[in-house]
C-alpha positions in Angstrom: -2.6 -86.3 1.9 -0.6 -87.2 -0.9 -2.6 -90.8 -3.2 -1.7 -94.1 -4.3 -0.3 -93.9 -7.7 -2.2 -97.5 -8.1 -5.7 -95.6 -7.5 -5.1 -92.8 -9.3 -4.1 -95.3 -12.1 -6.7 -97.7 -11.6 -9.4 -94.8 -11.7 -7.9 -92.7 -14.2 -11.5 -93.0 -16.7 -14.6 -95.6 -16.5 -13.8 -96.5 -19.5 -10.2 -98.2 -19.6 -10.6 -101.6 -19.2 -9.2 -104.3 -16.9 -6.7 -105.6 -19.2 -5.5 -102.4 -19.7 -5.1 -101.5 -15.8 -3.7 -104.5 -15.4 -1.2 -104.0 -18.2 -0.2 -100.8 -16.4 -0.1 -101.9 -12.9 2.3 -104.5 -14.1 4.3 -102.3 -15.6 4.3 -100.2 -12.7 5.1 -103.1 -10.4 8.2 -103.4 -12.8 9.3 -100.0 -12.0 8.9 -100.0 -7.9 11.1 -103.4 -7.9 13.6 -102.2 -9.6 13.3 -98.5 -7.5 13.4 -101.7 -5.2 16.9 -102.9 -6.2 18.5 -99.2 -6.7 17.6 -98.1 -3.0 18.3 -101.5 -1.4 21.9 -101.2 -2.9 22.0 -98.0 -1.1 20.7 -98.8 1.9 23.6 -102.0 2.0 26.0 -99.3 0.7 25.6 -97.0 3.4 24.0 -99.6 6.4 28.0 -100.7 6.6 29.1 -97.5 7.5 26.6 -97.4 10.8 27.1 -101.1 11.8 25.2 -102.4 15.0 27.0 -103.7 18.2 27.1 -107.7 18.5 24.5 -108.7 21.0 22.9 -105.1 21.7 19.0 -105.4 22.1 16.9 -102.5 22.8 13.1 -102.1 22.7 11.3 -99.0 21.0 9.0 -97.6 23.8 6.4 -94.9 24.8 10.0 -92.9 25.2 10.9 -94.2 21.4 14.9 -95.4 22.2 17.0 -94.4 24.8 20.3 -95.3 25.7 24.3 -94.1 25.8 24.6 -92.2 23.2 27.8 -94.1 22.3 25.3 -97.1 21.2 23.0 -95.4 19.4 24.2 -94.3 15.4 22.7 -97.6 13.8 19.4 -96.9 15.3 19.5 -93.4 14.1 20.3 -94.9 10.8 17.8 -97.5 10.6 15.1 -95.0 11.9 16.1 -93.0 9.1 15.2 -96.3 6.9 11.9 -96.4 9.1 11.1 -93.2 9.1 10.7 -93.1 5.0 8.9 -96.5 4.7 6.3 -94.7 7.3 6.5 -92.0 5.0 5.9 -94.5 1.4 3.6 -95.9 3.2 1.0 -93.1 4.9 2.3 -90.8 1.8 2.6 -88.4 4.0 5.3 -86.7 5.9 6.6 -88.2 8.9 8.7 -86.4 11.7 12.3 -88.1 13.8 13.2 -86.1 16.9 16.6 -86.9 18.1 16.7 -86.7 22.3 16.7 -88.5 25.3 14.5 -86.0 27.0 14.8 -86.1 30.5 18.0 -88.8 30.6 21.0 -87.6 31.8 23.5 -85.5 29.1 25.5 -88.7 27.9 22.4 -90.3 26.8 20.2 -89.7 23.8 17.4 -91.3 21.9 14.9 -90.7 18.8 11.2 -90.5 18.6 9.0 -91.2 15.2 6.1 -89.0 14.5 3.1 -89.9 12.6 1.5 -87.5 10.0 -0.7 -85.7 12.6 1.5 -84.9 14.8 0.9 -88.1 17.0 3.2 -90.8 18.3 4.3 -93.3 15.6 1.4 -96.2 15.7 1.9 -99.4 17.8 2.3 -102.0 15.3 5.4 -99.7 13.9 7.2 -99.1 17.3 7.2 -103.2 16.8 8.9 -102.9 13.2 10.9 -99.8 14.8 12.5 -102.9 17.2 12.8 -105.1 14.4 15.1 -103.2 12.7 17.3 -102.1 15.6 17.8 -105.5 16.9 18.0 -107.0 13.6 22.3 -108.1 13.2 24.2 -106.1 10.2 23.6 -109.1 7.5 19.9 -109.4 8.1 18.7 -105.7 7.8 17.8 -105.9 4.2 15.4 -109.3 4.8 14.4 -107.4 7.6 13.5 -104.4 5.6 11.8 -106.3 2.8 10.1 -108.1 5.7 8.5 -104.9 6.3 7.8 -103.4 3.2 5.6 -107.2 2.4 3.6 -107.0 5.8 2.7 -103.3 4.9 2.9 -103.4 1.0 4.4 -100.7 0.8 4.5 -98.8 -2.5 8.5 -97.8 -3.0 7.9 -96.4 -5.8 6.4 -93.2 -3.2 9.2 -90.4 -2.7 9.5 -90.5 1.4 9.3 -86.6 2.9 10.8 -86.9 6.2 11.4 -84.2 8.9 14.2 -83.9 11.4 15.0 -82.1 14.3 17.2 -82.7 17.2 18.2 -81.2 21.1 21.0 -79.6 22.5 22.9 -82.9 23.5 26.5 -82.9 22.1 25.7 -86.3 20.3 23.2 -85.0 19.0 24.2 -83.5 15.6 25.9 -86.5 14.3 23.2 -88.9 14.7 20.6 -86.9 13.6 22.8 -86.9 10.4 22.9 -90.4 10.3 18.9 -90.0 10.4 19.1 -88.1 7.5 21.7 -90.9 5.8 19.0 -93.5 5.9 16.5 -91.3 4.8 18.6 -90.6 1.5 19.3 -93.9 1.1 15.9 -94.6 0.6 15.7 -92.2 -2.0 13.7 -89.8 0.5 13.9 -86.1 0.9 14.2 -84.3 4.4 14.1 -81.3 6.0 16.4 -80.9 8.6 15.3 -78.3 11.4 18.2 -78.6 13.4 17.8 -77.3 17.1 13.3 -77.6 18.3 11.7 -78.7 21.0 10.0 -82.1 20.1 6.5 -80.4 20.5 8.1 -78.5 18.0 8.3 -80.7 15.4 5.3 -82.3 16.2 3.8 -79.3 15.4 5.1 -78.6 12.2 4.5 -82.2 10.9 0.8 -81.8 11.5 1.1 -78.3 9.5 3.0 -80.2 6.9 0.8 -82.6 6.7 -3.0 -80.2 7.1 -1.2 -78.4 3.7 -0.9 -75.0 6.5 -4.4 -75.7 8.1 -3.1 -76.2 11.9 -0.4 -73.7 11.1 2.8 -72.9 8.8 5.6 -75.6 9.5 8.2 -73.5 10.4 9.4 -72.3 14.0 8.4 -68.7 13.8 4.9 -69.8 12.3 4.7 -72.0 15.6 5.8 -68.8 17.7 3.6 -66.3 16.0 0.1 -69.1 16.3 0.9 -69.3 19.9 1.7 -65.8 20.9 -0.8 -64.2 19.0 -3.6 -66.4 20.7 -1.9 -65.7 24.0 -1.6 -61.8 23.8 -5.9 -62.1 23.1 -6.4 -64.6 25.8 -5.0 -61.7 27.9 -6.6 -58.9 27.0 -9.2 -60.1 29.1 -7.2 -60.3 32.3 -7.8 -56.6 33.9 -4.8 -55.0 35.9 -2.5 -57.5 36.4 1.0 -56.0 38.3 4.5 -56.7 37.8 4.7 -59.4 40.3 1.6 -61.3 38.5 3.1 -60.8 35.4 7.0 -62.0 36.3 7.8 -65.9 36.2 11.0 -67.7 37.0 11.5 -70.4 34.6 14.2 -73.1 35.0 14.8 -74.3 31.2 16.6 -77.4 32.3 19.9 -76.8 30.7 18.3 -77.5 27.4 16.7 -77.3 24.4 13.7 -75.4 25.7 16.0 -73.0 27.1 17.1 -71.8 23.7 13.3 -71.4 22.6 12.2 -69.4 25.2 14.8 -67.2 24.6 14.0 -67.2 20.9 9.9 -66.7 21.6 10.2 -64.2 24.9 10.3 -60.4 22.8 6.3 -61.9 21.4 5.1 -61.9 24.9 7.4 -59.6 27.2 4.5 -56.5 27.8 2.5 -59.3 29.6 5.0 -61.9 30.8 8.3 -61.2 31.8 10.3 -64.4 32.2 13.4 -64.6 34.4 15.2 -68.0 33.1 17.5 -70.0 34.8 19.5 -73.2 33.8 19.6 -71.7 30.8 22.6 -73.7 29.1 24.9 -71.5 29.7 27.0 -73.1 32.1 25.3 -75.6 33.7 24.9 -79.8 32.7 21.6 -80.9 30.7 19.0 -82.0 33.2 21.7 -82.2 36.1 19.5 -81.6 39.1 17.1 -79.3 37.3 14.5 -80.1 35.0 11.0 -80.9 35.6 11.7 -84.8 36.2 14.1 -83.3 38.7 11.9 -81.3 40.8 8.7 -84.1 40.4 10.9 -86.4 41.8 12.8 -85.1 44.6 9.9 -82.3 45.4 12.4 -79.6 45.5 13.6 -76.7 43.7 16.2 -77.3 40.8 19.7 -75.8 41.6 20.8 -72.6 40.2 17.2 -70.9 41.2 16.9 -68.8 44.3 13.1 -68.9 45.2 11.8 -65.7 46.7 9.0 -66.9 48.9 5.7 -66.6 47.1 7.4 -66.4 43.4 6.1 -68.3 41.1 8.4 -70.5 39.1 8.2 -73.6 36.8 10.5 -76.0 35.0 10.8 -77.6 31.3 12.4 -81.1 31.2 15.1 -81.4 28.9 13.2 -81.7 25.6 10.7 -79.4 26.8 7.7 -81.4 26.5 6.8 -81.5 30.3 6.1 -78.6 32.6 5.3 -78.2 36.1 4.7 -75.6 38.2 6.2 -74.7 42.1 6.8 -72.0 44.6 8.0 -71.6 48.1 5.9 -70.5 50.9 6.9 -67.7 53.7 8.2 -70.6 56.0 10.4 -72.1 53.2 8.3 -74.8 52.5 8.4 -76.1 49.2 4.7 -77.0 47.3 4.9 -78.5 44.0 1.9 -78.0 41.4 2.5 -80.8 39.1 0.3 -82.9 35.9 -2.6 -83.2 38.5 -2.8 -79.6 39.4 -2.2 -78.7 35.7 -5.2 -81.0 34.3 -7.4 -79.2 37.4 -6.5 -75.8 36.4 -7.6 -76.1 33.2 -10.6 -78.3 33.1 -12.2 -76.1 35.6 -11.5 -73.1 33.4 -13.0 -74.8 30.4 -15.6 -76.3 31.8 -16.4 -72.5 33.4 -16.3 -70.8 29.8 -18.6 -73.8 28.6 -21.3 -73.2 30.5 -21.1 -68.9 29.5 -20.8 -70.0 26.3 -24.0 -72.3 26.7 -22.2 -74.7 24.4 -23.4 -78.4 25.5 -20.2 -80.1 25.0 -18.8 -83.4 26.0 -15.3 -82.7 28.3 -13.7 -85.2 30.4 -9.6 -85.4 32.1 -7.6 -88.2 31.3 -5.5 -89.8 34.2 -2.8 -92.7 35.1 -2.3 -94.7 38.2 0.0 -91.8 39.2 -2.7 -89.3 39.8 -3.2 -88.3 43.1 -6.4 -89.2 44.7 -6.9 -86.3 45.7 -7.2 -84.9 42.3 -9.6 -87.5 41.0 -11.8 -86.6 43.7 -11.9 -83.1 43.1 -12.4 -83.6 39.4 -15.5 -86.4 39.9 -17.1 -85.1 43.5 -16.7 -81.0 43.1 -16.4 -80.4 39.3 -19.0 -83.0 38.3 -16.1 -83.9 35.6 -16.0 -87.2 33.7 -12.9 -88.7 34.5 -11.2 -91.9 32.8 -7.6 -93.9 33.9 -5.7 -95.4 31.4 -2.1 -97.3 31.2 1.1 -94.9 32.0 2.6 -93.3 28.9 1.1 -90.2 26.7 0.1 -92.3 24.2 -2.7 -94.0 25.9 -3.6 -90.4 27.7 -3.7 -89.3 24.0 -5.7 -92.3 22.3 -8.8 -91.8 25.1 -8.9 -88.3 24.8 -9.9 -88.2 21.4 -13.1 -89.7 22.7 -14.8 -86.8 23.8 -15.3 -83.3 22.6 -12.4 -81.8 24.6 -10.2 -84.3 26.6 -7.7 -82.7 29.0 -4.9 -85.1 29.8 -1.8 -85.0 31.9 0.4 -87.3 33.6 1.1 -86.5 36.9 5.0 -86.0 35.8 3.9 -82.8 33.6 3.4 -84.2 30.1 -0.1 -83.2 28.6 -2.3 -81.4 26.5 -5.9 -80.3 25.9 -7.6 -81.9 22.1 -10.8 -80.5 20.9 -12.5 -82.5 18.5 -13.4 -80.8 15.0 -17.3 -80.9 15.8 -16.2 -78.8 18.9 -13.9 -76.4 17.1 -16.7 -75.6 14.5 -19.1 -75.1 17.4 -16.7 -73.1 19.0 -16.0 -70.7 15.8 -19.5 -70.8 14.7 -20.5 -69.1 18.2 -17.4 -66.0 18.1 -19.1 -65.7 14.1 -22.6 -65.2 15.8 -23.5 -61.1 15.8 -26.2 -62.0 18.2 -24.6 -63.0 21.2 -24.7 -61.2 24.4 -21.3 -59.8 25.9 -21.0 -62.5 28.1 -21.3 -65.2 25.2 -18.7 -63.2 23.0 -16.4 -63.1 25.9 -16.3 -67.0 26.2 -16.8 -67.6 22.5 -13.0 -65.6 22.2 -11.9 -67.1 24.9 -12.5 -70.2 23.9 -11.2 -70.1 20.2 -7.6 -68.2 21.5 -7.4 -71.1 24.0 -8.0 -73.6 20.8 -5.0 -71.5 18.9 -2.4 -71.1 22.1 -2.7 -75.3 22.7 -0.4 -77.6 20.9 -2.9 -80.7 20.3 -0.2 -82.7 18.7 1.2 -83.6 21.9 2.5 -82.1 25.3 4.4 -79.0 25.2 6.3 -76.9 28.1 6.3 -74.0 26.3 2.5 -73.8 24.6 1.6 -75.2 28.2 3.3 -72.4 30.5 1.5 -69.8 27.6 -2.2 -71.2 28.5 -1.3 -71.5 31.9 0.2 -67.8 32.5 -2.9 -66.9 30.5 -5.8 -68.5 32.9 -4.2 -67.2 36.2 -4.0 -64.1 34.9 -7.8 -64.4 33.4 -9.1 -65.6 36.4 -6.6 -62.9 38.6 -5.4 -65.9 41.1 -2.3 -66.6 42.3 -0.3 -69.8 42.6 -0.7 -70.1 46.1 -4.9 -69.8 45.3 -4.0 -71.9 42.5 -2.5 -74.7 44.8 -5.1 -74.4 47.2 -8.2 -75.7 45.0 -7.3 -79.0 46.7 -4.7 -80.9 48.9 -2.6 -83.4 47.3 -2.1 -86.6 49.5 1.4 -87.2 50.2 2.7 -89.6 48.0 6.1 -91.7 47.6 7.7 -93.4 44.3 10.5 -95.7 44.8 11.5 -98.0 42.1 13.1 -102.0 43.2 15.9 -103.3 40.7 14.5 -106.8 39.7 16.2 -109.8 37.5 13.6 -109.6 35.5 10.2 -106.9 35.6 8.3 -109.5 33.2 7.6 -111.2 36.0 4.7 -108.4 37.0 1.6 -108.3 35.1 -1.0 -105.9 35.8 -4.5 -105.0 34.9 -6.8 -102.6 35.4 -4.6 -99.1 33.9 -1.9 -100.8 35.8 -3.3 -100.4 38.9 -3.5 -104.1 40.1 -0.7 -106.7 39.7 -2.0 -110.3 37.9 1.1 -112.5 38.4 2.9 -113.2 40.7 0.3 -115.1 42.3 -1.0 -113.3 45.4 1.3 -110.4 45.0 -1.7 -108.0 45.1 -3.3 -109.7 48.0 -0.3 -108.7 49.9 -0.2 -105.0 48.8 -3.7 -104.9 49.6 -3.4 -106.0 52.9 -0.2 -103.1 53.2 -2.7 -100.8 51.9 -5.6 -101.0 55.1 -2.5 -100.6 57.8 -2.7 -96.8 56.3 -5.2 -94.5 56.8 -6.4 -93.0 52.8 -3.6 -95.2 51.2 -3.3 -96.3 48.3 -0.1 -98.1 46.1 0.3 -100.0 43.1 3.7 -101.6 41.0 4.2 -101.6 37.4 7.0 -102.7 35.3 9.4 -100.1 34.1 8.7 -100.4 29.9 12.4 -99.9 29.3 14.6 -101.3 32.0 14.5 -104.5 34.9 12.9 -102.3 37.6 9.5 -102.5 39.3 8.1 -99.1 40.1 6.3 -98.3 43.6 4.2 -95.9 44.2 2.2 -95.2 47.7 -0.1 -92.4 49.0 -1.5 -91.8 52.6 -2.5 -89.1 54.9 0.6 -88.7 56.1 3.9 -88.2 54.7 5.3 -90.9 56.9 2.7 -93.0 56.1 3.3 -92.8 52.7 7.1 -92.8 52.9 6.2 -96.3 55.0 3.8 -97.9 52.6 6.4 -97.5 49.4 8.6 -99.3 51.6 6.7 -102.1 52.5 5.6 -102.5 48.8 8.7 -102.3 47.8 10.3 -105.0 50.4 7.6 -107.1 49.0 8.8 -106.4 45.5 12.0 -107.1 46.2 11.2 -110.9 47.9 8.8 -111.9 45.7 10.0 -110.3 42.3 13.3 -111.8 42.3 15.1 -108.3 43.6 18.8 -107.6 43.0 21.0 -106.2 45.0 20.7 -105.1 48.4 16.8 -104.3 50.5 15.2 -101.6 49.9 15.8 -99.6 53.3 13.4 -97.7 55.1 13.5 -93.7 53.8 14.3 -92.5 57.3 
């Protein structure tokens, strides 16, 4: 991390004294306002040529922005403005993705990235809507607004990193990301086409001076491949068919990577892709949100019964996992089943290892049950709920050792804490282990190397996946089989307005309106094994529904009856919600 020029000033020798430190901190106050002055006639300079829309309002999320892409070039701007006052102000590098991930092609969005790696902190994604919603001839009090609350040092040259998807919108606002960068007096590196677990990653490495990893795409390829090629010599005679998956790259970004990464790994895993870009329409009925959601295989892959396949979502930070059985029945191994896989591997190699460490899984609402169960009743795991969003899954996972945490839609990761890294490395350096200790001691430290711990990523995800089935020799049907999912339904109600639900408890019981949850509950006990909950979509006026049961139909018929009562006492628009058959 870079230092305040004010400390290194103020502690420059023990001996100059306090009228002379304040001398030269009042000479360099001098200097950052008039920096101050220079860059804020840029930023007015060049804030005219990206004006914002007269009455447009949008609110930085979990998801960062997301809208038409038509809207979007003064937010890209101002997040370029954002980007390096995060960047002044941390004095350290801080990371803008342009994508709309999942959306549709005509959307697109932008994501902030905090020096580790992490999402952008809270109390920023509220300055991050200050600025977007601020009108054209208040941006600069708006600015100055934020550079007070944070005193912000402008005198700090802001390093900012950019990257953006495949979306045809895409180039020319990430250059207007760049523009208010520059007109900030920053510099930038612009990687052009990554995945945003991409640039996640080489933030961190940025920002760990080449500790996590070098900050480049083929460093990132050549950390995880490497790790993944040793994680497999310990799988013994795997054949073709165990080795071969069908990938559906979701008409984007991660498409492009795969393709890129493939010749590191093709003696032990030979990828078919699909939805490659090619021809087909960015998440247009492929994609992992795509299959999650309809529980079917994305178009433009033919499934051979017993194949198994998985799909990135457009920015290739979710994965999830599929196959189709000899009667054509589709089974779908999403978040849940990841988080499963995974935990019991660890938890397996933790106890050949004899290490004594602390693990637990980190859920949402949206798990299924039956998952939890498992993970609390047969595994013995430690298990904790938190709000929806990867941020929150993130935040409780640093809390133990190693936290494993996916939402049920595909987006996760594993984070091992640096006490348990050192354990870890301090056990494959031991000469006097037996073989069964070195074998989970490697294990253990190539699984550490093939995760991304900055956030969720499809393609470091599928690599440690591909790696345990082949480790443990099972199959995705034996894979699927370490529990039964409940059937479940998710609907979502348009509403007037979804501030109008409050909810408590990881979003799993609604506060207001008053008696709202006494009626789901009441839904709930017609249903044999139910269970349903609503939250408030963070980004647009609809309530979300979800509902599980013993029985599909049961399910399908609880998310109805939610959702009528969403609909009546919400303040629903538009027609009722029908019954789904």
């Amino acid at each position: 991390m870079w230092t305040d020029p004010y400390i290194k000033l103020m502690h420059k020798t023990e001996a100059t004294s306090t009228a002379d430190c304040r001398s030269r901190k009042y000479r360099c106050q001098r200097r950052n306002s008039a920096n101050m002055s220079d860059q804020f006639a840029e930023v007015n300079k060049h804030s005219s040529q990206h004006p914002k829309p007269p009455g447009l309002v949008l609110q930085y999320g979990t998801a960062g922005f997301r809208t038409n892409a038509k809207l979007l070039d003064h937010i890209m701007f101002r997040m370029g403005l954002l980007a390096a006052l995060r960047s002044k102000k941390t004095q350290a590098t801080i990371g803008v993705m342009v994508t709309a991930s999942h959306n549709p092609e005509e959307d697109n969005g932008v994501k902030l990235v905090d020096p580790m790696g992490e999402m952008v902190t809270p109390s920023w994604e509220g300055y991050a809507t200050l600025l977007a919603n601020a009108e054209n001839e208040d941006l600069l009090a708006a600015l100055k607004d934020v550079i007070a609350k944070e005193e912000i040092n402008m005198s700090y040259e802001a390093k900012v990193f950019v990257g953006r998807d495949t979306r045809s919108s895409s180039a020319a606002l990430s250059q207007a990301v760049l523009e208010g960068v520059s007109s900030f007096g920053g510099l930038s590196k612009d990687y052009g086409l990554v995945t945003t677990p991409q640039l996640h990653y080489m933030v961190c490495c940025q920002n760990t001076q080449g500790k996590y990893g070098e900050a480049s795409v083929e460093g990132y390829y050549n950390k995880l491949c490497q790790a993944f090629l040793k994680l497999l010599k310990h799988a013994s005679n795997c054949t073709d068919d165990q080795k071969h998956l069908s990938l559906d790259g979701a008409n984007g970004i991660g498409a492009l990577k795969v393709r890129e990464m493939e010749h590191n790994v093709a003696k032990e895993l030979q990828i078919s892709l699909h939805n490659d870009g090619s021809t087909g329409k960015l998440n247009h009925q492929c994609g992992a949100d795509f299959v999650k959601v309809q529980q079917k295989a994305p178009t433009g892959c033919e499934i051979k019964a017993g194949e198994r396949c998985c799909s990135f979502d457009g920015d290739a930070d979710r994965i999830v996992y599929y196959y189709s059985d000899s009667e054509g029945q589709f089974h779908l191994l999403d978040g849940d089943k990841i988080a499963t896989l995974i935990s019991t591997y660890l938890k397996e190699l933790l106890i050949q290892a004899g290490l004594n460490l602390n693990m637990a899984v980190v859920q949402t609402a949206y798990a299924n049950g039956s998952s939890t169960r498992y993970l609390e009743e047969t595994m013995k795991l430690t298990v904790r709920c938190t709000k929806t969003g990867v941020k929150h899954l993130h935040h409780v996972a640093q809390e133990f050792d190693i936290g494993v945490y996916f939402e049920a839609n595909g987006h996760g990761t594993v984070l091992f804490s640096k006490s348990a890294e050192d354990k870890v490395q301090k056990l494959f350096d031991n000469p006097n282990n037996d073989d069964e200790m070195k074998r989970a001691a490697h294990l253990l430290l190539n699984t550490i190397h093939v995760v991304n711990q900055t956030v969720g990523d499809a393609l470091s995800d599928m690599l440690l996946i591909e790696a345990i089935l082949a480790i443990k020799g099972m199959t995705v049907q034996q894979w699927d089989a370490i529990y039964t999912d409940l059937p479940n339904r998710q609907l979502k109600v348009k509403v007037a307005d979804r501030r109008v639900i409050d909810t408590t408890d990881a979003e799993r019981r609604a506060v207001t309106p008053a008696g709202f949850q006494d009626s789901i509950d009441a839904l709930v006990k017609k249903y044999p094994m139910a269970r349903s909950f609503v939250r408030p979509s963070g980004t647009e006026d609809v309530v979300r529904v979800y509902a599980e049961a013993d029985t599909q139909e049961n399910a399908d018929a609880l998310a109805h009856e939610v959702s009528l009562a969403v609909y009546r006492l919400a303040g629903g628009v538009g027609d009722e919600p029908k019954p789904l058959h």
